[in-house]
N, C-alpha and C positions, 0 to 999 in steps of 0.2 A: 626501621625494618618492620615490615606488617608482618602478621603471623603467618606461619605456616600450617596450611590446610589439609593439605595430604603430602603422605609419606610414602618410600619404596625403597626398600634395599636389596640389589641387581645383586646376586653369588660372582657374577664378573664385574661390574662394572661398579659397583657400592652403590652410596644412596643417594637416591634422586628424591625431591621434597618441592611441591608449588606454593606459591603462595600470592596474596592476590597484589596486583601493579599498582603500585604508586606511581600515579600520572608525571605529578612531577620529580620525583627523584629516579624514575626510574628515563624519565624520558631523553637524557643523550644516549643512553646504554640502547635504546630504544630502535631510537634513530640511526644507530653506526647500521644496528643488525637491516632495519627495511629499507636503508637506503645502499646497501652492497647491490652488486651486480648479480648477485647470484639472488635476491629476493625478487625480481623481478615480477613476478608472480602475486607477490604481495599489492603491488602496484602503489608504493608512495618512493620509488623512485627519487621525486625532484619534493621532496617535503623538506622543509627544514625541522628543524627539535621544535620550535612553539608550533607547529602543526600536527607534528606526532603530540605532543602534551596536549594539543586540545584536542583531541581525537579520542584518545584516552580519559582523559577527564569527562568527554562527553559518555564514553561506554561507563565508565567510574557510577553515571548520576542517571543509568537506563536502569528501570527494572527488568527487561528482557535479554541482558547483556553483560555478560561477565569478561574480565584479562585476568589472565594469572602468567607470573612470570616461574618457571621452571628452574630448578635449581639441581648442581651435581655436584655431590658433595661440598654442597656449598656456593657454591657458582655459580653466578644465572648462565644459564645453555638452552632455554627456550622460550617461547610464549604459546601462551593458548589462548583460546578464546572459546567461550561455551554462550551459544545463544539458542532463542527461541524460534521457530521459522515463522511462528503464527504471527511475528512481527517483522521477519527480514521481507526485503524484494523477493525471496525464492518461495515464499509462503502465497506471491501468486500465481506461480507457474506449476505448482504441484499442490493434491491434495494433501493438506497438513494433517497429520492422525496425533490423538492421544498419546503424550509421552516420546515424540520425536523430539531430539535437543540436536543442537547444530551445532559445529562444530570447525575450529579450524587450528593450524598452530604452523609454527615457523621453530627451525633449527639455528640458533646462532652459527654463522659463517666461524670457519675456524681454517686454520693453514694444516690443522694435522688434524683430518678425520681419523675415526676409531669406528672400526667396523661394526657393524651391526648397531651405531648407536640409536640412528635416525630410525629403524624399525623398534628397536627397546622406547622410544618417546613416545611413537605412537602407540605400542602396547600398554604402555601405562596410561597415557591420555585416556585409550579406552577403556580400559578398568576401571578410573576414574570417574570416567559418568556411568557405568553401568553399574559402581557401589551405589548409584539411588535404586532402589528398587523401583521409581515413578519411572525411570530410562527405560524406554522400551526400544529404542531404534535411532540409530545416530544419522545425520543427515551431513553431507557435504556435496561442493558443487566447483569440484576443481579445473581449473581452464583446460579445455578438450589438449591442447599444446604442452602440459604438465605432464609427460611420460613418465618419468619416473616417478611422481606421485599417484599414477593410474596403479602401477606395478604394489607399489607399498599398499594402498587400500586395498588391492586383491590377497593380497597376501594374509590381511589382520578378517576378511570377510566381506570386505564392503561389494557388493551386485550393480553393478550400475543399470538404470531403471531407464536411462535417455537421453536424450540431446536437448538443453534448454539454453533458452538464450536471454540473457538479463543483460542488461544496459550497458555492461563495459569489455562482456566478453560472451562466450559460446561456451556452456559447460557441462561436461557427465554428471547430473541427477544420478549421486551414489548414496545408495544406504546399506545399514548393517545394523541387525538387529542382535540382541542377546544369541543367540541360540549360533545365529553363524559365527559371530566373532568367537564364542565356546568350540565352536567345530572346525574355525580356521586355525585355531591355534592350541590344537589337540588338547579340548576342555580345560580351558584356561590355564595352559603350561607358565603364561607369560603372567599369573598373579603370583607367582612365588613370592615371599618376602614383601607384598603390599599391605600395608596398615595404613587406613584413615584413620586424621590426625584429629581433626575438628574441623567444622564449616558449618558456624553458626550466622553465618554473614550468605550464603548459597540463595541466591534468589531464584523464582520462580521458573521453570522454560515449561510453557503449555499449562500450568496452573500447578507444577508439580513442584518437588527443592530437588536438586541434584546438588552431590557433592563437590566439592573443589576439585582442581585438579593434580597430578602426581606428575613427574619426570621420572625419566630414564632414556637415557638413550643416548647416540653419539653424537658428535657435532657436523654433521654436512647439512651445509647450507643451503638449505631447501623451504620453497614455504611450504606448507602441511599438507595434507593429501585435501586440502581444498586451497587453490593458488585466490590468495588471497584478493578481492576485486574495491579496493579501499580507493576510491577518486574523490582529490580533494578539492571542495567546492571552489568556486573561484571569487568568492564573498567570504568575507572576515569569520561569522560565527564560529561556527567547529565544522570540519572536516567531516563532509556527511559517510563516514566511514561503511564499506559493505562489507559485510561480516567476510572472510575471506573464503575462498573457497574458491 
């Protein structure tokens, strides 16, 4: 079990804790959640587990590229992903500023959703990179087709900036800086009970360290407020993974 990076205990729903993915022990757990019907968004669909492991192995060995698996009370109930954009596809259809980190995450598929979880994940998701002080503006690029994920990013602050079109789909150009995500969610209502744990492993996005990241939230099966665009090569290496969104 890798350590745990950040912390958060929900007054309703207890404590949520991330900590970073182990490619490979994490990868059938992996694989149930992007290969359900309801990930679609995530787009590895038709991957088998040694695709998701080498997908993940390959983000594992990126300096601009982090996985963390989300934990509820113990339980993994999510994934995230914290990237750079100065290094994804979307870093050239927009200008990249200081201090932008990307971002993406997936709700494990569950038979009994628990309300409000899937907006508690994202709320701590974004607490979690705006505890760097280098975070200045979170970036995501959710398939235009993602409704309900437009909804959830409106909600946490995210503006959407445009219409971009990267190679596997068509997508809202949404960000959210400090100050909105404070004023979407009436000056941080949603840090209650958050403590960073440690994240001495946090690598770089834009030259800066952002911390690890934190869970909370419920389980509907959704990929994150950016539908993940992950097409896997059709050559052996590793699964040229796009950050989701």
């Amino acid at each position: 079990m890798t350590e745990v990076v950040f912390r958060r205990r929900d007054v309703r729903l207890g404590e949520f804790a991330v900590r970073h993915l182990d490619p490979r022990a994490d990868s059938v757990l992996l694989h149930r959640w992007v290969t359900h019907p309801k990930a679609v968004f995530w787009q590895l669909q038709d991957a088998a587990v040694s695709d998701v492991e080498r997908q993940y192995a390959s983000i594992a060995a990126a300096t601009s590229h982090d996985a963390y698996l989300g934990l509820h009370e113990g339980r993994p109930a999510f994934l995230v992903e914290r990237y750079d954009p100065a290094h994804d596809e979307i870093g050239g259809v927009y200008p990249v500023q200081p201090g932008d980190v990307g971002m993406h995450f997936l709700v494990a598929p569950t038979r009994t959703p628990v309300h409000g979880f899937t907006r508690a994940v994202i709320g701590t998701v974004m607490e979690m990179l705006f505890a760097d002080p280098g975070a200045c503006r979170i970036v995501v690029e959710p398939d235009v087709r993602n409704r309900p994920v437009h909804a959830l990013n409106a909600a946490v602050g995210f503006r959407v900036q445009g219409t971009i079109s990267l190679r596997d789909k068509d997508a809202y150009l949404s960000t959210c800086t400090r100050e909105q995500y404070l004023a979407a969610t009436a000056a941080g209502a949603c840090s209650k009970g958050v403590s960073p744990v440690d994240h001495p492993s946090a690598r770089p996005t834009n030259g800066r360290r952002t911390p690890d990241a934190t869970a909370l939230g419920p389980r509907e099966p959704l990929a994150g407020p950016q539908g993940a665009r992950r097409v896997l090569p059709r050559t052996p290496p590793h699964p040229g993974a796009e950050r989701q969104g």
